[in-house]
N, C-alpha and C positions, 0 to 999 in steps of 0.2 A: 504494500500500500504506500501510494507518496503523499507527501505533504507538502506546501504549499503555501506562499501567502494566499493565492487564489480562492484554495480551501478555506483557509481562515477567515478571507473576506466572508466568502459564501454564505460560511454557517453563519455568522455574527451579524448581518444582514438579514439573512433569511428570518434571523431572530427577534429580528426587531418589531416587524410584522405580528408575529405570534405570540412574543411578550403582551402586542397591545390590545390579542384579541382577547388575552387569557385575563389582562387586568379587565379587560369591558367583560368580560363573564361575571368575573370574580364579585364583580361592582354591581351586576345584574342581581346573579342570582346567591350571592351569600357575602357582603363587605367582610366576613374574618378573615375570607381567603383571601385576601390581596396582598399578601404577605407571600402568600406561594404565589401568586401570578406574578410578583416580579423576578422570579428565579429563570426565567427567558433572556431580561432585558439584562442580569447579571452575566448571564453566559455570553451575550450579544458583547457586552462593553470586557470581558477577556477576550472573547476569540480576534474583536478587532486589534485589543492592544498584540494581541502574539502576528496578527497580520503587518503591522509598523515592526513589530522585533525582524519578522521577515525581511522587510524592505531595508532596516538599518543594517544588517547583515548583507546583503545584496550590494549595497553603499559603500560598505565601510565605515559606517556614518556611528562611531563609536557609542558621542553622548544621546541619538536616537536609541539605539539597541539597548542602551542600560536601563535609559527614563522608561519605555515600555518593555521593559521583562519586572520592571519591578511593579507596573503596572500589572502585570501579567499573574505575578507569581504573589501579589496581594490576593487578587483573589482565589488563587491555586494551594497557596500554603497560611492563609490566614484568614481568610471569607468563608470559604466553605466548611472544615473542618469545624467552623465555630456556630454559621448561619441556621445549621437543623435543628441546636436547641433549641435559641430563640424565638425560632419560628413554631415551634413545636410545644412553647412554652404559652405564643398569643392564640394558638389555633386550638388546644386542649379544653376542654370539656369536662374533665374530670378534677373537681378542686383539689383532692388528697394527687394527682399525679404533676399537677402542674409546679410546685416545688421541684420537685426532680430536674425537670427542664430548667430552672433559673440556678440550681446548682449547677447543675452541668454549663449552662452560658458561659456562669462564670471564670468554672475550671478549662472551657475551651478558648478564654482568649489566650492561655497560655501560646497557642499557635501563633497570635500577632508576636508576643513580645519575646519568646525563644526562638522561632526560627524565621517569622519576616523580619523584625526589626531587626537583626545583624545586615542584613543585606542592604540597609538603608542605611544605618550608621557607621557599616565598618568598610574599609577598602575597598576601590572598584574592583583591585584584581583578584579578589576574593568569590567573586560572582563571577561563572566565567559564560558566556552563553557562543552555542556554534552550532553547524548543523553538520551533523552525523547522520546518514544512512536517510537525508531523505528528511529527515525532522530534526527539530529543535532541540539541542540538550544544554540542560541549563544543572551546569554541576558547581559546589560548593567544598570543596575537598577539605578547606580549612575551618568551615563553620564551628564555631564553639559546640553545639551541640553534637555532631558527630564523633566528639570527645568521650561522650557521655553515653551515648544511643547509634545502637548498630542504624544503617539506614532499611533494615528490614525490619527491625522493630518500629522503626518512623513511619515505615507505609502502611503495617499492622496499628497503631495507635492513630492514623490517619484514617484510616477506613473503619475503625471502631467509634470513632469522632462522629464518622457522618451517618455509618448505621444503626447505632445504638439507638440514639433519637428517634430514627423515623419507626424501628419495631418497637421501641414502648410506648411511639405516639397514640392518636385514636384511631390509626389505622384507614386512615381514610383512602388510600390510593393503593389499596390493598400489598398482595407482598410483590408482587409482581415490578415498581421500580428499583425497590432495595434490590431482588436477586439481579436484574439486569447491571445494576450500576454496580455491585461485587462481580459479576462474569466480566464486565468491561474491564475491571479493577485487574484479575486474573488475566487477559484476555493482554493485555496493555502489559503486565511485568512481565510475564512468559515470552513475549514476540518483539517488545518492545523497550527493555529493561534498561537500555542506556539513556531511553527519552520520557523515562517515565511520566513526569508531569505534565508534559506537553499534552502527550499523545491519549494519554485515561482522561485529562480535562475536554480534549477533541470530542470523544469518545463521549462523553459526560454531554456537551452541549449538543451533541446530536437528537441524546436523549431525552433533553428538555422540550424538545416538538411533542413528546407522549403530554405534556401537558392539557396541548390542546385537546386531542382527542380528549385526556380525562374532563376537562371542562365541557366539554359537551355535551358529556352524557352525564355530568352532574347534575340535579336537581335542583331545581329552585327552591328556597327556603318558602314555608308557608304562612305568611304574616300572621302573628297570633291578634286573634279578636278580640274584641276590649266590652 
Protein backbone atom coordinates (compact mmCIF):
# COMPACT_ATOMS: atom_id res chain seq x y z
CA UNK A 1 0.00 0.00 0.00
CA UNK A 2 1.46 3.66 -0.76
CA UNK A 3 1.02 6.63 0.93
CA UNK A 4 0.99 9.99 -0.12
CA UNK A 5 0.34 13.51 0.57
CA UNK A 6 -2.52 12.81 -2.04
CA UNK A 7 -3.85 10.27 0.37
CA UNK A 8 -3.64 12.46 3.07
CA UNK A 9 -5.39 15.29 1.30
CA UNK A 10 -8.20 12.95 0.21
CA UNK A 11 -9.11 11.56 3.45
CA UNK A 12 -8.94 14.82 5.60
CA UNK A 13 -11.10 16.53 2.80
CA UNK A 14 -13.38 13.87 2.23
CA UNK A 15 -13.68 14.46 6.14
CA UNK A 16 -14.66 17.50 6.20
CA UNK A 17 -17.88 16.86 4.60
CA UNK A 18 -18.81 14.04 6.84
CA UNK A 19 -17.75 15.64 10.04
CA UNK A 20 -20.57 18.28 9.14
CA UNK A 21 -23.20 15.90 8.33
CA UNK A 22 -22.46 13.95 11.60
CA UNK A 23 -22.51 17.29 13.65
CA UNK A 24 -26.13 18.25 11.70
CA UNK A 25 -27.37 14.79 12.91
CA UNK A 26 -25.94 14.99 16.06
CA UNK A 27 -27.74 18.44 16.55
CA UNK A 28 -30.88 16.87 14.83
CA UNK A 29 -31.49 14.01 16.41
CA UNK A 30 -29.66 13.99 20.05
CA UNK A 31 -27.23 17.40 21.15
CA UNK A 32 -25.13 14.91 23.63
CA UNK A 33 -23.68 13.44 20.78
CA UNK A 34 -22.00 16.33 19.32
CA UNK A 35 -19.11 15.50 21.13
CA UNK A 36 -18.78 12.21 18.86
CA UNK A 37 -19.69 14.08 15.80
CA UNK A 38 -16.63 16.13 15.90
CA UNK A 39 -14.38 13.10 15.91
CA UNK A 40 -14.46 13.40 11.72
CA UNK A 41 -13.46 17.15 11.77
CA UNK A 42 -10.45 15.80 14.24
CA UNK A 43 -9.36 13.20 11.92
CA UNK A 44 -9.81 16.00 8.95
CA UNK A 45 -7.48 18.65 10.68
CA UNK A 46 -4.56 15.50 11.39
CA UNK A 47 -4.60 13.94 8.03
CA UNK A 48 -4.36 17.54 6.51
CA UNK A 49 -1.42 18.52 8.98
CA UNK A 50 0.44 14.92 7.97
CA UNK A 51 -0.48 16.12 4.01
CA UNK A 52 1.89 19.60 4.68
CA UNK A 53 4.41 17.14 6.73
CA UNK A 54 4.28 15.45 3.03
CA UNK A 55 4.96 18.59 1.09
CA UNK A 56 7.79 19.80 3.78
CA UNK A 57 9.54 16.67 3.06
CA UNK A 58 9.10 16.85 -0.62
CA UNK A 59 10.64 20.72 -0.20
CA UNK A 60 13.18 20.23 2.04
CA UNK A 61 11.22 22.81 3.78
CA UNK A 62 12.65 21.86 7.29
CA UNK A 63 10.68 24.52 9.60
CA UNK A 64 7.39 23.26 7.56
CA UNK A 65 7.95 19.41 8.22
CA UNK A 66 8.55 20.07 12.07
CA UNK A 67 5.48 22.98 12.65
CA UNK A 68 3.11 20.08 11.01
CA UNK A 69 4.39 16.74 12.47
CA UNK A 70 3.84 18.31 15.64
CA UNK A 71 0.71 19.30 14.48
CA UNK A 72 0.29 15.87 13.55
CA UNK A 73 1.58 13.91 16.27
CA UNK A 74 -0.63 16.26 18.85
CA UNK A 75 -3.24 14.64 17.85
CA UNK A 76 -1.66 11.10 17.34
CA UNK A 77 0.10 10.88 20.65
CA UNK A 78 -1.98 13.25 22.99
CA UNK A 79 -5.78 13.93 21.42
CA UNK A 80 -6.79 10.68 21.15
CA UNK A 81 -5.39 8.54 23.69
CA UNK A 82 -6.90 11.12 26.13
CA UNK A 83 -10.40 12.22 23.89
CA UNK A 84 -12.56 8.63 24.64
CA UNK A 85 -12.63 9.46 28.26
CA UNK A 86 -14.00 12.76 28.15
CA UNK A 87 -16.08 12.09 25.67
CA UNK A 88 -17.35 9.07 27.28
CA UNK A 89 -17.46 10.84 30.56
CA UNK A 90 -20.31 13.82 28.78
CA UNK A 91 -22.13 11.03 26.65
CA UNK A 92 -22.80 8.54 29.96
CA UNK A 93 -25.91 7.94 31.23
CA UNK A 94 -25.14 6.00 34.08
CA UNK A 95 -24.25 8.53 37.36
CA UNK A 96 -22.29 5.68 39.47
CA UNK A 97 -20.03 5.08 35.87
CA UNK A 98 -19.54 8.56 34.86
CA UNK A 99 -16.70 9.00 37.73
CA UNK A 100 -14.76 6.56 36.02
CA UNK A 101 -14.56 8.49 32.95
CA UNK A 102 -13.36 11.93 34.66
CA UNK A 103 -10.73 9.71 36.47
CA UNK A 104 -9.49 8.36 33.70
CA UNK A 105 -9.55 12.10 31.64
CA UNK A 106 -7.47 12.96 34.13
CA UNK A 107 -4.90 10.01 34.28
CA UNK A 108 -4.84 10.36 30.26
CA UNK A 109 -3.56 13.67 29.94
CA UNK A 110 -0.44 12.19 31.02
CA UNK A 111 -0.17 11.52 27.13
CA UNK A 112 0.16 15.44 26.59
CA UNK A 113 2.71 16.08 29.18
CA UNK A 114 5.02 12.74 28.89
CA UNK A 115 5.34 12.14 25.48
CA UNK A 116 3.91 15.30 23.29
CA UNK A 117 5.31 17.93 25.27
CA UNK A 118 9.14 16.72 24.93
CA UNK A 119 8.76 17.06 21.23
CA UNK A 120 7.61 20.75 21.64
CA UNK A 121 10.09 21.64 24.32
CA UNK A 122 13.20 19.62 23.62
CA UNK A 123 15.41 19.76 20.45
CA UNK A 124 14.58 19.76 16.83
CA UNK A 125 16.84 16.93 16.24
CA UNK A 126 15.26 14.85 18.71
CA UNK A 127 12.06 14.44 16.43
CA UNK A 128 13.30 13.02 13.58
CA UNK A 129 10.40 12.73 10.61
CA UNK A 130 11.29 10.93 6.93
CA UNK A 131 9.71 8.77 4.62
CA UNK A 132 10.56 5.03 4.62
CA UNK A 133 8.87 2.48 2.53
CA UNK A 134 6.37 4.78 1.07
CA UNK A 135 5.05 6.56 4.54
CA UNK A 136 5.89 8.61 7.20
CA UNK A 137 8.11 7.69 10.04
CA UNK A 138 8.24 9.98 12.74
CA UNK A 139 10.96 8.38 15.33
CA UNK A 140 12.05 9.77 18.78
CA UNK A 141 15.17 7.48 19.68
CA UNK A 142 16.07 9.93 22.51
CA UNK A 143 12.72 10.79 24.05
CA UNK A 144 12.80 10.73 27.94
CA UNK A 145 10.20 8.28 28.16
CA UNK A 146 11.66 5.41 26.15
CA UNK A 147 14.05 5.46 29.03
CA UNK A 148 11.51 4.21 31.18
CA UNK A 149 8.89 2.23 28.73
CA UNK A 150 9.63 -0.21 26.13
CA UNK A 151 7.82 1.28 22.83
CA UNK A 152 5.61 -1.84 22.94
CA UNK A 153 4.56 -1.22 26.02
CA UNK A 154 3.69 2.53 24.79
CA UNK A 155 1.50 1.07 21.93
CA UNK A 156 -0.08 -1.48 24.44
CA UNK A 157 -0.92 1.50 27.11
CA UNK A 158 -1.95 3.45 23.89
CA UNK A 159 -4.51 1.39 22.62
CA UNK A 160 -5.72 0.60 26.27
CA UNK A 161 -6.15 4.49 26.49
CA UNK A 162 -8.54 4.42 23.70
CA UNK A 163 -10.33 1.05 24.33
CA UNK A 164 -10.87 0.81 27.74
CA UNK A 165 -13.27 3.84 27.57
CA UNK A 166 -15.30 3.04 24.70
CA UNK A 167 -16.10 -0.87 26.34
CA UNK A 168 -17.05 0.48 29.73
CA UNK A 169 -18.87 3.37 27.88
CA UNK A 170 -22.89 2.99 27.33
CA UNK A 171 -22.01 1.14 24.44
CA UNK A 172 -23.78 2.99 22.11
CA UNK A 173 -21.87 2.01 18.73
CA UNK A 174 -21.99 -1.34 19.61
CA UNK A 175 -18.43 -3.44 19.65
CA UNK A 176 -18.04 -3.48 16.22
CA UNK A 177 -15.64 0.00 16.05
CA UNK A 178 -13.56 -0.83 19.05
CA UNK A 179 -12.74 -4.43 17.35
CA UNK A 180 -12.06 -2.75 13.85
CA UNK A 181 -9.97 0.14 15.32
CA UNK A 182 -7.71 -2.83 17.43
CA UNK A 183 -7.48 -5.14 14.00
CA UNK A 184 -6.24 -1.60 12.22
CA UNK A 185 -4.20 -1.28 15.45
CA UNK A 186 -2.78 -5.03 14.71
CA UNK A 187 -3.08 -4.80 11.13
CA UNK A 188 -0.62 -1.20 11.15
CA UNK A 189 2.32 -2.96 13.77
CA UNK A 190 2.53 -6.27 11.88
CA UNK A 191 2.87 -4.60 8.04
CA UNK A 192 3.76 -1.42 9.14
CA UNK A 193 5.94 -1.25 12.24
CA UNK A 194 8.45 1.35 11.33
CA UNK A 195 5.43 3.96 10.46
CA UNK A 196 3.45 3.13 13.17
CA UNK A 197 1.69 6.30 13.82
CA UNK A 198 1.22 7.40 10.67
CA UNK A 199 -0.05 4.75 9.13
CA UNK A 200 -2.99 3.20 12.20
CA UNK A 201 -3.82 7.18 12.53
CA UNK A 202 -4.52 6.71 8.32
CA UNK A 203 -6.17 3.65 9.16
CA UNK A 204 -8.12 5.24 12.11
CA UNK A 205 -9.57 8.39 9.90
CA UNK A 206 -10.77 6.18 7.38
CA UNK A 207 -12.76 4.76 9.91
CA UNK A 208 -14.22 7.60 11.20
CA UNK A 209 -16.63 7.76 7.71
CA UNK A 210 -18.51 4.49 9.92
CA UNK A 211 -19.77 7.44 11.64
CA UNK A 212 -21.96 8.56 9.22
CA UNK A 213 -23.60 5.42 8.46
CA UNK A 214 -23.98 5.16 12.52
CA UNK A 215 -25.68 8.58 12.55
CA UNK A 216 -28.08 7.50 10.32
CA UNK A 217 -29.52 4.95 11.55
CA UNK A 218 -29.50 6.46 14.95
CA UNK A 219 -32.64 7.55 16.35
CA UNK A 220 -34.03 10.44 17.01
CA UNK A 221 -34.57 11.39 20.74
CA UNK A 222 -38.25 11.58 21.60
CA UNK A 223 -39.19 14.91 23.24
CA UNK A 224 -40.53 14.20 26.68
CA UNK A 225 -44.06 15.61 27.24
CA UNK A 226 -44.68 18.02 29.83
Amino acid sequence: MCFSPEASFAVGTALVPAGGYCLYAAWVKDPRLLPVALIPWAFAAQQLAEGFVWLGLRAGDAPQTRTAALVFLFFATAFWPWWFSPLNALIEFRPRRRPVFIVLTLLTTVWFWALYYPFVAGPEPSLLVEVVHHSIQYSYPDHPVLRFVSPTALRVSYLLSVAVPMMLGPNLFGRAPVLMLLGSAVAAAALFGYAFISVWCFFAAVLAGYLCVWFRHYPARVPVQT
